[in-house]
Backbone as JSON Lines, residues from 0, in Angstrom:
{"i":0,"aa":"X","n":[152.62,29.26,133.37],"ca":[153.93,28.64,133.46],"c":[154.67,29.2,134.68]}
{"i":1,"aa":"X","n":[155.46,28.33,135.59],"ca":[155.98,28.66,137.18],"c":[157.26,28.91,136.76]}
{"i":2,"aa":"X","n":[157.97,30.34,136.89],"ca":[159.45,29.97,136.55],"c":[160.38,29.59,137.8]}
{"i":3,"aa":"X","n":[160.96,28.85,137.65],"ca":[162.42,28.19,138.78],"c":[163.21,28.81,138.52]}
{"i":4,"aa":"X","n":[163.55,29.8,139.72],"ca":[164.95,30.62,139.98],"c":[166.02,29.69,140.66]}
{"i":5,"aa":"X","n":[166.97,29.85,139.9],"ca":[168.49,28.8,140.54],"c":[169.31,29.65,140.45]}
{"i":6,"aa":"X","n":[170.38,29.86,141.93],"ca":[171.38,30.98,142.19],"c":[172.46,29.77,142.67]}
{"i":7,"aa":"X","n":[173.39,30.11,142.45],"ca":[174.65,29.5,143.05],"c":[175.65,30.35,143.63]}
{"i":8,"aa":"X","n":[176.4,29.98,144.97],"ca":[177.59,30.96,145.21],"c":[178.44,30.41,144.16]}
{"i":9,"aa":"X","n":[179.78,31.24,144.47],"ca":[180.86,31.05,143.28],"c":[181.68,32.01,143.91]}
{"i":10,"aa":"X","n":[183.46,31.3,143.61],"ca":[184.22,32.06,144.41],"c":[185.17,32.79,143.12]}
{"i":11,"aa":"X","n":[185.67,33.8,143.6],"ca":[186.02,34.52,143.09],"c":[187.61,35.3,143.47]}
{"i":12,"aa":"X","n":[188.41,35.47,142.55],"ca":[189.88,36.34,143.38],"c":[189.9,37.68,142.71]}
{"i":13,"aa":"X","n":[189.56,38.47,143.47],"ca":[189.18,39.88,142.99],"c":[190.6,40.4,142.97]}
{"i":14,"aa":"X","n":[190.76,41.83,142.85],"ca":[191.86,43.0,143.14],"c":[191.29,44.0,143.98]}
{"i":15,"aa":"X","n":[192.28,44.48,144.54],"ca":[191.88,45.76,145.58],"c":[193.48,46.33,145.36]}
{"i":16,"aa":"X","n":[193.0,47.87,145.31],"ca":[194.24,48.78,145.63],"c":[194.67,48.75,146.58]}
{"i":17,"aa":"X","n":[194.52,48.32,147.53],"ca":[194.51,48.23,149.19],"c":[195.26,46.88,149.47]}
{"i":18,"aa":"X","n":[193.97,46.43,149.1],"ca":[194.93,44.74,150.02],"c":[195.17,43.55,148.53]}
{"i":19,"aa":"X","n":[195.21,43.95,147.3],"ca":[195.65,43.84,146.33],"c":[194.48,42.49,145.86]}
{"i":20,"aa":"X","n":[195.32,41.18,145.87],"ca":[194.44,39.76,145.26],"c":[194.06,39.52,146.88]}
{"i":21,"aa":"X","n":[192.42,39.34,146.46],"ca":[191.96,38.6,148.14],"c":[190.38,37.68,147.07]}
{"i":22,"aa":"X","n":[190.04,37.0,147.85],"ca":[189.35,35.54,147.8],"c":[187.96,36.04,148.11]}
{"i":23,"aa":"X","n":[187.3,36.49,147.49],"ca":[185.34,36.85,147.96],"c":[184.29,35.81,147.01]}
{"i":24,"aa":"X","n":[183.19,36.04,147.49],"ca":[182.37,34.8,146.77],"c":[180.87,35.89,146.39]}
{"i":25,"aa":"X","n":[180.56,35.51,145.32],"ca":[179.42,36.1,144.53],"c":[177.9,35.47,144.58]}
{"i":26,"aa":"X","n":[176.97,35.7,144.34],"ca":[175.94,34.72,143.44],"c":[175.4,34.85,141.95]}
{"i":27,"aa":"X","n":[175.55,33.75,141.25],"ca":[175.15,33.28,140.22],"c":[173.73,33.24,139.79]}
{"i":28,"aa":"X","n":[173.14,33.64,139.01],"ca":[172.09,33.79,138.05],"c":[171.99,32.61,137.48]}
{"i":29,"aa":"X","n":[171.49,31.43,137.77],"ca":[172.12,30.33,136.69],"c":[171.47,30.01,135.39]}
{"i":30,"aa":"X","n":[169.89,31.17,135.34],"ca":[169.68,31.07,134.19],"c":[170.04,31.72,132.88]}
{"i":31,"aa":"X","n":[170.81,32.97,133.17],"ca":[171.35,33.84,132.48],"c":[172.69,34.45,132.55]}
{"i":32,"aa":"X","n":[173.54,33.34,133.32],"ca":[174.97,33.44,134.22],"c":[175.42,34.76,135.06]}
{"i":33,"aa":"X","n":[173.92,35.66,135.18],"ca":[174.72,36.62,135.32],"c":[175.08,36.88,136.84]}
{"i":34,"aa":"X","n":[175.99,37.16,137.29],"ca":[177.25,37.33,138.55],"c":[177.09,38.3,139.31]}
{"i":35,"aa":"X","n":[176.48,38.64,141.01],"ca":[176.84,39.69,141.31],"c":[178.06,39.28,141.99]}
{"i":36,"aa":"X","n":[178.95,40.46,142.25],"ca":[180.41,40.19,142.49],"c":[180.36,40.8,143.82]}
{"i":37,"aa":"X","n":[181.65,39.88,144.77],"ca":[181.98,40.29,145.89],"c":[180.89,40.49,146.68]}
{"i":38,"aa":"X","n":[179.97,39.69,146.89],"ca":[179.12,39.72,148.06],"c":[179.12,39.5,149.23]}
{"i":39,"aa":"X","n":[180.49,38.75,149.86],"ca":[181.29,38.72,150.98],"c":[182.23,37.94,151.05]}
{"i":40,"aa":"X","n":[182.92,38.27,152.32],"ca":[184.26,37.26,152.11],"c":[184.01,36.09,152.56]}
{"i":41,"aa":"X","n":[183.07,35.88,153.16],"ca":[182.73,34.59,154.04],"c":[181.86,33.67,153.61]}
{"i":42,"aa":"X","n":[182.36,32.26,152.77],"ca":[181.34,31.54,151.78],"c":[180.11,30.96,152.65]}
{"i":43,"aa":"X","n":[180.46,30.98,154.24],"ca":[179.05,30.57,154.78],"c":[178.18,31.36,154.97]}
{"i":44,"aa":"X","n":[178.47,32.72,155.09],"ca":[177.2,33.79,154.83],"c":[176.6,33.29,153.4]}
{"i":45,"aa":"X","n":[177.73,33.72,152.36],"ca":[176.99,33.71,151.1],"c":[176.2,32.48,150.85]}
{"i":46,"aa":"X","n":[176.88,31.51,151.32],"ca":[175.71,30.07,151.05],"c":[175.07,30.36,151.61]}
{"i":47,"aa":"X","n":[174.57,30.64,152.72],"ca":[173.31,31.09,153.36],"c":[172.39,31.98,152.63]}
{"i":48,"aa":"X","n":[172.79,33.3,152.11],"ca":[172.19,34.06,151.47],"c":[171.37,33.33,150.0]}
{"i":49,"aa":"X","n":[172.52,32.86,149.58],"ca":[171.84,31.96,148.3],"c":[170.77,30.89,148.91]}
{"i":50,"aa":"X","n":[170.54,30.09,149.86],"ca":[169.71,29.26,149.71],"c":[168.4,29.75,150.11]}
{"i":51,"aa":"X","n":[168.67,31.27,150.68],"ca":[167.09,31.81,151.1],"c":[166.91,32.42,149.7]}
{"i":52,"aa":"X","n":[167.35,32.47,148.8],"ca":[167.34,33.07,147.61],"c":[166.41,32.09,146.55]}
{"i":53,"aa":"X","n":[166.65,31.07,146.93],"ca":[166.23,29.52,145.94],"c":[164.99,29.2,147.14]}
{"i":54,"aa":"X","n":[165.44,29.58,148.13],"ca":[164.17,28.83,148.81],"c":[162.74,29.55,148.54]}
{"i":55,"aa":"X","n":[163.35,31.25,148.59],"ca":[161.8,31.93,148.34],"c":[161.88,32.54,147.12]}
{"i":56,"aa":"X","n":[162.88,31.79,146.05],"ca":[162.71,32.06,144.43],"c":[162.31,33.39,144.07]}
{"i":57,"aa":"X","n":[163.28,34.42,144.29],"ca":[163.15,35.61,144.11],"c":[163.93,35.92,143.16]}
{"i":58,"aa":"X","n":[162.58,37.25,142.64],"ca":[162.74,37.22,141.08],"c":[163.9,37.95,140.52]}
{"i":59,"aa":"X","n":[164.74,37.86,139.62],"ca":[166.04,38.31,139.01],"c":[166.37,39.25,139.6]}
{"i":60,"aa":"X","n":[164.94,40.55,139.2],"ca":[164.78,41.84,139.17],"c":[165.35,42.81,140.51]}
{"i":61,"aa":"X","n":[164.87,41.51,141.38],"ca":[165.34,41.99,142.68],"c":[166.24,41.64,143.73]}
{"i":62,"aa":"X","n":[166.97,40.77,142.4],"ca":[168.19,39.85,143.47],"c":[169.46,41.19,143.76]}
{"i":63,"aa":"X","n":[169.6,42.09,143.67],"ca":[170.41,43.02,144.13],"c":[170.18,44.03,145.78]}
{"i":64,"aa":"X","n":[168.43,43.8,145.55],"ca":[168.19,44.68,146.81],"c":[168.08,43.63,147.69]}
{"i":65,"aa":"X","n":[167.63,42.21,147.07],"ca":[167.36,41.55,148.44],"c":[168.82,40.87,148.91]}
{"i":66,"aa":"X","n":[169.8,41.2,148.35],"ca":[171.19,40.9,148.57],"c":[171.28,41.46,149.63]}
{"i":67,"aa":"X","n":[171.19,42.76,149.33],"ca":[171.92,44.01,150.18],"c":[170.91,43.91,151.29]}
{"i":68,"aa":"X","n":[169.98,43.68,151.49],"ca":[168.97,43.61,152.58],"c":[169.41,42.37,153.99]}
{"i":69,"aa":"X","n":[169.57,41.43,152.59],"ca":[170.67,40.01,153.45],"c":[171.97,40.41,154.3]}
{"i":70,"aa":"X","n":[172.78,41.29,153.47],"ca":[173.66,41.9,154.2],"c":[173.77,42.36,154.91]}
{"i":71,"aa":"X","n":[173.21,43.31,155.13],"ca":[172.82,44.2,156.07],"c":[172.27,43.71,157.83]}
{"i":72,"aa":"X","n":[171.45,42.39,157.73],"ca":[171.13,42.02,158.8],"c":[171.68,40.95,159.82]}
């Protein structure tokens, strides 16, 4: 059985002690809703990040490092 990974961005209005309510965007887990938060402020990075995410269907386990890997470059 092939499993299909589906991520979605999703925007978000966080808090900061600093610069208080500001506007960042996450990705979605959509099989198990689960959310990483604040992955950047800029929804065209994050759409970007998400569709290499769906494109090379990477597995749950490692949607945190390959986040930060995305970020990073």
């Amino acid at each position: 059985m092939v499993m299909n990974y589906n991520y979605q961005c999703v925007e978000q209005v966080l808090c900061d002690d600093v610069i208080e309510k500001y506007t960042a965007y996450g990705v979605k887990n959509t099989a198990n809703n689960n959310v990483i938060s604040d992955v950047g402020l800029n929804i065209d990075i994050v759409s970007a990040i998400v569709n290499k995410l769906n494109k090379y269907q990477v597995f749950p386990v490692h949607l945190h490092e390959i986040i930060e890997d995305l970020i990073s470059d």
